[in-house]
C-alpha positions in Angstrom: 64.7 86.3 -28.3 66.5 87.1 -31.4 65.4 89.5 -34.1 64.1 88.2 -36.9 63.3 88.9 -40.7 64.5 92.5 -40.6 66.7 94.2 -43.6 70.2 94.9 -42.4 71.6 97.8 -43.9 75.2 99.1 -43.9 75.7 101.5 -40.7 72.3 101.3 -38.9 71.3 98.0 -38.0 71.6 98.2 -34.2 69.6 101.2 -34.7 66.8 100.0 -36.5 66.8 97.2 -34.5 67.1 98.7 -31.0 65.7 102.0 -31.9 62.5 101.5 -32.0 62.4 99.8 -29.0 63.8 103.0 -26.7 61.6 105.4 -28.6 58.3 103.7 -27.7 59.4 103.4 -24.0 60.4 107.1 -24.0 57.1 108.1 -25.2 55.7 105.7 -22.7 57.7 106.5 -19.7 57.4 110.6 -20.6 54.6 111.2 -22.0 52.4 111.9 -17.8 54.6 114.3 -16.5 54.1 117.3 -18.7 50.4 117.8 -17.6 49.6 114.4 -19.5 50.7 116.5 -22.7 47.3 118.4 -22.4 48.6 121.4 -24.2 48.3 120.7 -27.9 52.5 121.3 -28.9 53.4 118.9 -26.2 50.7 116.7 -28.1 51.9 117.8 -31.6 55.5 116.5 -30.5 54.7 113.2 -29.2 52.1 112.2 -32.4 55.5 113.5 -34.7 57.5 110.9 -32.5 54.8 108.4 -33.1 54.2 109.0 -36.8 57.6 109.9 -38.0 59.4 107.6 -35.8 57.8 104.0 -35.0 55.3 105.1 -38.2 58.6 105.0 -40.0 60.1 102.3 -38.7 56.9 100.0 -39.4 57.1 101.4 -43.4 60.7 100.4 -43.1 60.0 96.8 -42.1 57.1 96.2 -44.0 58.7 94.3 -46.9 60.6 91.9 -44.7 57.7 90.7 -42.3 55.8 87.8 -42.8 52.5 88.0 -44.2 49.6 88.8 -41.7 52.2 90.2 -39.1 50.7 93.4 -39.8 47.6 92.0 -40.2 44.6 94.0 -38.2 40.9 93.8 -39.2 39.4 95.0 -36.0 41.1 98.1 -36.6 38.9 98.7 -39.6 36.3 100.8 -37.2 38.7 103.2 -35.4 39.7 103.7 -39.0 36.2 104.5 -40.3 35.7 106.9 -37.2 39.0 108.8 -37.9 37.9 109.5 -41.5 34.9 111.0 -40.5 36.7 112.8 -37.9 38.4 114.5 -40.7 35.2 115.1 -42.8 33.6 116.9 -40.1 37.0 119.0 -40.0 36.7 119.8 -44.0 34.9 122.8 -45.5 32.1 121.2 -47.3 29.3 123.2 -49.3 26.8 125.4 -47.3 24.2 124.0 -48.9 25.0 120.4 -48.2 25.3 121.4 -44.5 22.2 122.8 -44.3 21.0 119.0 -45.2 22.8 116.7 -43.0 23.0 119.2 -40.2 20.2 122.1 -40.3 21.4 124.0 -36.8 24.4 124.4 -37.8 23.8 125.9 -41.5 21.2 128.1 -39.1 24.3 129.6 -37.1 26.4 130.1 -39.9 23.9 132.3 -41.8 23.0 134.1 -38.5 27.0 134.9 -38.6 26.8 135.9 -42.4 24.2 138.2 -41.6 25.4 139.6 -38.5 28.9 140.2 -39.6 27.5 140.8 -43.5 29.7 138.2 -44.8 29.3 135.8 -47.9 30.4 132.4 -46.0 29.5 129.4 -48.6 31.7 127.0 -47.2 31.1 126.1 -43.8 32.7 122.6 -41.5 30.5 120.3 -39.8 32.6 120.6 -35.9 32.0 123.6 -34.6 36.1 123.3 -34.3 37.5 121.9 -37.3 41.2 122.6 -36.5 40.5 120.7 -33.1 38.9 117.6 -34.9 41.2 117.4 -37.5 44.1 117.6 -34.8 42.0 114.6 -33.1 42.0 112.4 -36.2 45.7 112.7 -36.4 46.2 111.7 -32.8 43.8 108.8 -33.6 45.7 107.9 -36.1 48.8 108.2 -34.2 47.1 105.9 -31.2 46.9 103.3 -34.1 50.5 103.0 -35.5 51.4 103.2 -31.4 49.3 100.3 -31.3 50.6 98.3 -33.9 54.3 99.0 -33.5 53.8 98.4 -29.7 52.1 94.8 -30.5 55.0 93.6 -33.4 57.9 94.4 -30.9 56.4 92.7 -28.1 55.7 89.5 -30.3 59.3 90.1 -31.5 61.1 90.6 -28.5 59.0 89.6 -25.0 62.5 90.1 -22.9 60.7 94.0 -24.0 57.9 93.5 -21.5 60.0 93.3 -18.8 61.1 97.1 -19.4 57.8 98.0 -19.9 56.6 96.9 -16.5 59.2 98.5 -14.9 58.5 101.9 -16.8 55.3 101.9 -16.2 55.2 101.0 -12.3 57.9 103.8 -12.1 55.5 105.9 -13.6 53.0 105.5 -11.4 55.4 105.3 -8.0 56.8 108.7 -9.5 53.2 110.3 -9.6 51.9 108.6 -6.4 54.4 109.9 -4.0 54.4 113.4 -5.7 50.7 113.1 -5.5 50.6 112.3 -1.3 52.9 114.9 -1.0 51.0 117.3 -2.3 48.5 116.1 0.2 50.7 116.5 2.9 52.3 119.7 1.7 49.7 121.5 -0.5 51.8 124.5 -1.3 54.4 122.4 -3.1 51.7 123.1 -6.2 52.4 121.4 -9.4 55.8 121.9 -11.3 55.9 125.2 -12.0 52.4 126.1 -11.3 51.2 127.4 -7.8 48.3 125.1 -7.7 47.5 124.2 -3.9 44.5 121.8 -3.8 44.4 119.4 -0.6 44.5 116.5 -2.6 46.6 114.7 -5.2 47.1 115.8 -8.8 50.8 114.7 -9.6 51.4 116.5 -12.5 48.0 116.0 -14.1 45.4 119.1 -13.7 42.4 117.4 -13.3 42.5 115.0 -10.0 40.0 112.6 -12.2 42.2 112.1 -14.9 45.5 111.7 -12.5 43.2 108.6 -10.8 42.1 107.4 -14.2 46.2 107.2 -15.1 46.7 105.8 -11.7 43.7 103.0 -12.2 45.7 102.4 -15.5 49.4 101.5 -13.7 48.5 100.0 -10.5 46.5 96.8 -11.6 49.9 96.3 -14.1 52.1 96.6 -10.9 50.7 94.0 -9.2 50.5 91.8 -12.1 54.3 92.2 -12.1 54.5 91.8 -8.7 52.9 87.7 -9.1 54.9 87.5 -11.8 58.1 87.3 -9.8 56.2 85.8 -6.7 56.3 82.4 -9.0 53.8 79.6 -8.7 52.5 79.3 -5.0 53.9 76.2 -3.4 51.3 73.3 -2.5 50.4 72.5 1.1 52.8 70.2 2.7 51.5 67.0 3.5 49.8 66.4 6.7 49.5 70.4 7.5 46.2 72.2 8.2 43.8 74.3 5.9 42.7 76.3 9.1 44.0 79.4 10.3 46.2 77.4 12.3 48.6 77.3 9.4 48.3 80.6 8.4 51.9 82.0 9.5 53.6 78.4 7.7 51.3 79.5 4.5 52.4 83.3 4.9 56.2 82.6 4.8 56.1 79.8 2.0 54.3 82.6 0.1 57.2 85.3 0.7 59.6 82.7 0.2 58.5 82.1 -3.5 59.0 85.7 -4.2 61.9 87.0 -6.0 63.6 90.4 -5.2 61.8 92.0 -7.9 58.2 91.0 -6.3 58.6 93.6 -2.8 59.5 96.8 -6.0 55.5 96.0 -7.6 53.8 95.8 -4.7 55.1 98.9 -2.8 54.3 100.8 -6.6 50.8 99.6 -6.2 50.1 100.3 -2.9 51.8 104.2 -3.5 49.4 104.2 -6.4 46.4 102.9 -4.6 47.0 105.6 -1.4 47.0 108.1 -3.9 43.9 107.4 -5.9 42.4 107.8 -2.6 43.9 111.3 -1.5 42.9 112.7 -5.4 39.2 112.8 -3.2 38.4 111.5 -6.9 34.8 109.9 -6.1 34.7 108.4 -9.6 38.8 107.2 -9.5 37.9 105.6 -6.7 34.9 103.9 -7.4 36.8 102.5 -10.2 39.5 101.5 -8.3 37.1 99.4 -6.5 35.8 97.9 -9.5 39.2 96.9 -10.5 39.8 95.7 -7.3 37.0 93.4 -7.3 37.4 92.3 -11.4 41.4 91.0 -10.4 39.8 88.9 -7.5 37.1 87.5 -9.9 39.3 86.5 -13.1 43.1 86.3 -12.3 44.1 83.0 -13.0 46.0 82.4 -9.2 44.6 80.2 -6.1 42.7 82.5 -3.4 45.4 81.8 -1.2 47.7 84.4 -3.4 45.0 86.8 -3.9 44.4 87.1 -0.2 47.7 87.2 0.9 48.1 90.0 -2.1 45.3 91.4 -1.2 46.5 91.7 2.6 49.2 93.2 2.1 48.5 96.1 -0.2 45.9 96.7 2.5 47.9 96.5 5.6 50.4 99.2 3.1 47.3 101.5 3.2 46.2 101.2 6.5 49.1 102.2 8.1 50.1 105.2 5.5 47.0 106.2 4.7 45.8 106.8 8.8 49.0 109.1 8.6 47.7 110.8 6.3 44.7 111.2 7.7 41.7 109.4 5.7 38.9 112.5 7.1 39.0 114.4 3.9 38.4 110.8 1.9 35.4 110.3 4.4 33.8 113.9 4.1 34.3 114.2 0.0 32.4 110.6 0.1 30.1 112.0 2.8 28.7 113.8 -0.4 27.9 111.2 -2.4 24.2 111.4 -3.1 24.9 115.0 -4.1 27.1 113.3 -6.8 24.0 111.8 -8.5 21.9 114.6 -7.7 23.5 117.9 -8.9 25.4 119.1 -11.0 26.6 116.4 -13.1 22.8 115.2 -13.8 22.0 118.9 -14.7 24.7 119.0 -17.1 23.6 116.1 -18.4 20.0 117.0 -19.2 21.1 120.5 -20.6 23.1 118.9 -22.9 20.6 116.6 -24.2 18.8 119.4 -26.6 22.6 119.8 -28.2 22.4 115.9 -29.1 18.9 116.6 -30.4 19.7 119.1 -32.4 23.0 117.4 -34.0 22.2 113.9 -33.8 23.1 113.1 -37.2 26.4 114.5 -37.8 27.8 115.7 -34.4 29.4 118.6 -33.5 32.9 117.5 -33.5 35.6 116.9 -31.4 36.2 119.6 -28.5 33.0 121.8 -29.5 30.8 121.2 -26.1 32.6 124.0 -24.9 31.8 126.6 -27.8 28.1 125.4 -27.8 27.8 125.2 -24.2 26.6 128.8 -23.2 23.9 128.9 -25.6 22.4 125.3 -24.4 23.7 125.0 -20.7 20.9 128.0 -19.7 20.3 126.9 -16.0 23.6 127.8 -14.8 25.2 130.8 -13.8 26.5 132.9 -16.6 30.1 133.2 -15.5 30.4 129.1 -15.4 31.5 128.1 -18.9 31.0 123.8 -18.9 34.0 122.3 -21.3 33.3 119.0 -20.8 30.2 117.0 -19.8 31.3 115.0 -17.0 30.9 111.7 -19.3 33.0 110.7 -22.0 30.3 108.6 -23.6 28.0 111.0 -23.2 29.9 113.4 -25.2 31.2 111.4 -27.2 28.0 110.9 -28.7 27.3 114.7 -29.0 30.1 115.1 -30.9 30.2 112.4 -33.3 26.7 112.0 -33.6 24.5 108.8 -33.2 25.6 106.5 -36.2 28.6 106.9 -35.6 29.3 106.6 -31.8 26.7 103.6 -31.8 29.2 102.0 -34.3 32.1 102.8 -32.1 29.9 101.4 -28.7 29.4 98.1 -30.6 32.8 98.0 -31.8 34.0 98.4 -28.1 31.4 96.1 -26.5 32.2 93.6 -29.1 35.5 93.4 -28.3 35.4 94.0 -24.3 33.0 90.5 -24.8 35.7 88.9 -27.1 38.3 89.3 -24.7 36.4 88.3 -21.5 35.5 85.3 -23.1 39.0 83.8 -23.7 40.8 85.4 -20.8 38.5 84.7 -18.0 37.9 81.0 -18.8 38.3 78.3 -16.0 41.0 76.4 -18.0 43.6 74.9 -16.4 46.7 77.0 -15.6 50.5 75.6 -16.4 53.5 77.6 -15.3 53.9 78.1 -19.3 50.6 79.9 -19.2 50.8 81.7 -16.2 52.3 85.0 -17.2 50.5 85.3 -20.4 47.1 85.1 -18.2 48.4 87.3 -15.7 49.5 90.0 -17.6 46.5 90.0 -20.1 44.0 89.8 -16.9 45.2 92.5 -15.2 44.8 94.9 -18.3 42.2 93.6 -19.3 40.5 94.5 -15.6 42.3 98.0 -15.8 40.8 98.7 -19.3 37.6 97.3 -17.8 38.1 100.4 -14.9 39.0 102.8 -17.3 35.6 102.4 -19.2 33.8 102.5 -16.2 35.4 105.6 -15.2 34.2 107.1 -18.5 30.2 107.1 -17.0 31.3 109.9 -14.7 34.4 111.7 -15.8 37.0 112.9 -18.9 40.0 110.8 -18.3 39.8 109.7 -22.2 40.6 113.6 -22.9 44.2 113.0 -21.3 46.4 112.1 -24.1 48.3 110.2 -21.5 45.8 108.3 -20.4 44.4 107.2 -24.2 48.2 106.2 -24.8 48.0 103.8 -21.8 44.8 102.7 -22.5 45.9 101.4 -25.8 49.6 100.2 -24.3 46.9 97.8 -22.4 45.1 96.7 -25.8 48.5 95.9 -26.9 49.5 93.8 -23.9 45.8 91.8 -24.0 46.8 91.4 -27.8 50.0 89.8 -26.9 48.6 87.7 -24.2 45.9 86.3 -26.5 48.3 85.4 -29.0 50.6 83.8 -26.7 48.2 81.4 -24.9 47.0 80.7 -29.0 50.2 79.9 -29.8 50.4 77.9 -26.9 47.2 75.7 -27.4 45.2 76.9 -24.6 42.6 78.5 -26.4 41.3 78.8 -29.3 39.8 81.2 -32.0 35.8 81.1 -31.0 36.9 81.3 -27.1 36.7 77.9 -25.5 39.4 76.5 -23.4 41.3 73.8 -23.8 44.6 71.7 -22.2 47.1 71.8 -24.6 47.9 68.7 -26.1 50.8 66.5 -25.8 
């Protein structure tokens, strides 16, 4: 598809053109294998790529795009949130603290006394530098978001590199994930880190299966893509299991050569959510499992045959493995509900309580969580409460994080409603409902994982996250343009 409505300029117009392009895939394709760019100058160099480069491309091409191409209202929330974000980062009046948040004027004067100071200016986080470094990389998510959505309505041949990066990515960390399993002293990068289970290059094993849960469901989708449509049944054959072997090879023989590369990714991604002995990761994988069998729009003959074979992929490299340490870490499953999550839950509640209003700010459990967190043994500092929602709420406050759970239920509803219809399904249609069901059901897993874990702390995993907004965004507005659905939902045949 040819580029369109874009200044050309004496000595860069391949450049601006193509630019773009290979910067958001190199910050796509890069951005897991530096511990998920955890460490705040890895982040600090990947929002600068963001901001300064497709932030400055999108100021570039602002005058020559057609009016509403930029156009994003739903975006108005984030945008609310990431201004407060940076009001709870500013030095406000100590007396206006006291006001809108009364424990944590308390602690500042107990520091004034303690230390004799004269502090009249106090923040509303607990770590302003943190939340204001949080707004930016919100803001950064956005113009990722944005610039990730134009190109791929500008240039869909784009989506095929994207699908290949991103199933590379996850092949990549799956097999250096099970052979960490088999091999545990192989650590991780540089780091002697020997765990007998898979990490990749991510720390935390629940954030590696969150990034996992994120690539795997967009392998296979790229996998049906090149299968093609499924061939009907010949006449006068059987629908019994009679057939089954005829069914199975006109199924392979619809698939191009690209078809074998997805599914292989997958089912390297799949083994290895189950060796990262990640309880939630793979309780989510599950879900996702189950949502792509609900609402992708193929016949059950291709799901089970799918299904089948990423299954028959895991049987036989996963019992070489050995699948005892998956069976004992789920052996403790009750404790999960039980122990110390729960606890850290409760203890935290009184921190809610007592900054329900205003929040504590981004990244502050862990500087508040030795005074609240009084059950547990001294030398056990918490950083994170083992739910994203959960804290999330603690640190932005009530009003706030209930207008950013409405926002999100809103539009998880919104997109289930025009992506899961029973409509029929032309070959025009097919990818665009493919593609858009398959993140949509790895978003889906993603939020679920959020009940029990921190994968939204990964910068890697938020990046994704919102690389799947951006290809449900396309897909909507490709089966729109297309007549198959329309604005309030409903389903329709496209007229001739």
């Amino acid at each position: 598809m040819p580029e369109k409505n874009i200044r050309q300029t004496p000595g860069g117009p391949l450049l601006l053109r193509q630019g773009p392009y290979f910067l958001l895939l190199f910050i796509l394709v890069t951005i897991p294998f530096l511990f998920g760019a955890i460490h705040p100058i890895v982040q600090a160099a990947y929002v600068a790529l963001i901001l300064v480069g497709l932030g400055g491309w999108l100021l570039y091409a602002l005058p020559s795009l057609q009016p509403g191409a930029l156009s994003q209202p739903w975006l108005g929330i984030p945008a609310v949130l990431i201004v407060y974000m940076a009001v709870q980062s500013l030095p406000l009046p100590l007396a206006l603290v006291e006001t809108l948040s009364p424990v944590r004027a308390e602690r500042v004067a107990m520091v004034n006394a303690l230390a004799d100071t004269g502090q009249a200016m106090a923040t509303l986080g607990e770590n302003g530098i943190i939340g204001l470094q949080t707004a930016i990389f919100a803001l950064a998510l956005i113009i990722f978001y944005i610039a990730f959505s134009f190109m791929l309505r500008r240039n869909e041949k784009f989506l095929v590199y994207i699908f290949y990066g991103i199933a590379c990515v996850g092949l990549l960390e799956g097999v250096y994930g099970l052979l960490q399993v088999m091999n545990p002293g192989i650590g991780m990068l540089w780091l002697s880190i020997k765990n007998p289970e898979a990490h990749g290059t991510i720390i935390y094993k629940n954030q590696y299966a969150a990034l996992l849960n994120i690539c795997w469901p967009l392998a296979v989708a790229g996998a049906l893509i090149f299968s093609g449509p499924t061939a009907g049944r010949a006449p006068g054959t059987s629908r019994g299991l009679a057939d089954l072997p005829g069914r199975m090879v006109r199924f392979f023989s619809n698939m191009q050569p690209q078809a074998p590369f997805f599914l292989f990714a997958a089912g390297v991604m799949i083994l290895a959510v189950l060796f990262s002995l990640s309880r939630g990761g793979i309780l989510a994988m599950l879900v996702v499992g189950v949502l792509l069998n609900l609402f992708l729009p193929l016949s059950g003959r291709t799901k089970l045959f799918t299904t089948l074979i990423i299954l028959v992929f895991i049987g036989i490299y996963g019992s070489l493995l050995g699948p005892e340490g998956i069976l004992a870490r789920f052996d403790t499953i009750e404790g999960l509900t039980r122990n110390i999550r729960l606890h850290i839950y409760q203890a935290s509640l009184p921190m809610l309580f007592d900054h329900w209003l205003t929040g504590i700010g981004f990244d502050s459990f862990k500087l508040l969580s030795g005074v609240y967190l009084k059950e547990f043994p001294e030398n056990i500092l918490f950083d994170r409460v083992h739910n994203d929602y959960l804290e999330l709420v603690i640190e932005l406050g009530l009003p706030m994080a209930a207008l950013f759970f409405l926002w999100l239920v809103a539009g998880v509803w919104h997109i289930g409603r025009q992506l899961t219809g029973r409509g029929p399904v032309s070959d025009e249609t097919r990818r665009a409902r493919i593609i858009g069901t398959a993140a949509f059901c790895a978003l889906l897993g993603f939020l679920v994982h959020g009940f029990v874990d921190f994968g939204w702390r990964l910068p890697a995993n938020t990046i994704y996250a919102v690389t799947l907004l951006a290809l449900i965004s396309w897909s909507l507005a490709d089966l729109k343009e297309k007549g198959m659905i329309e604005h309030a939902g409903n389903t329709k045949v496209a007229e001739q």
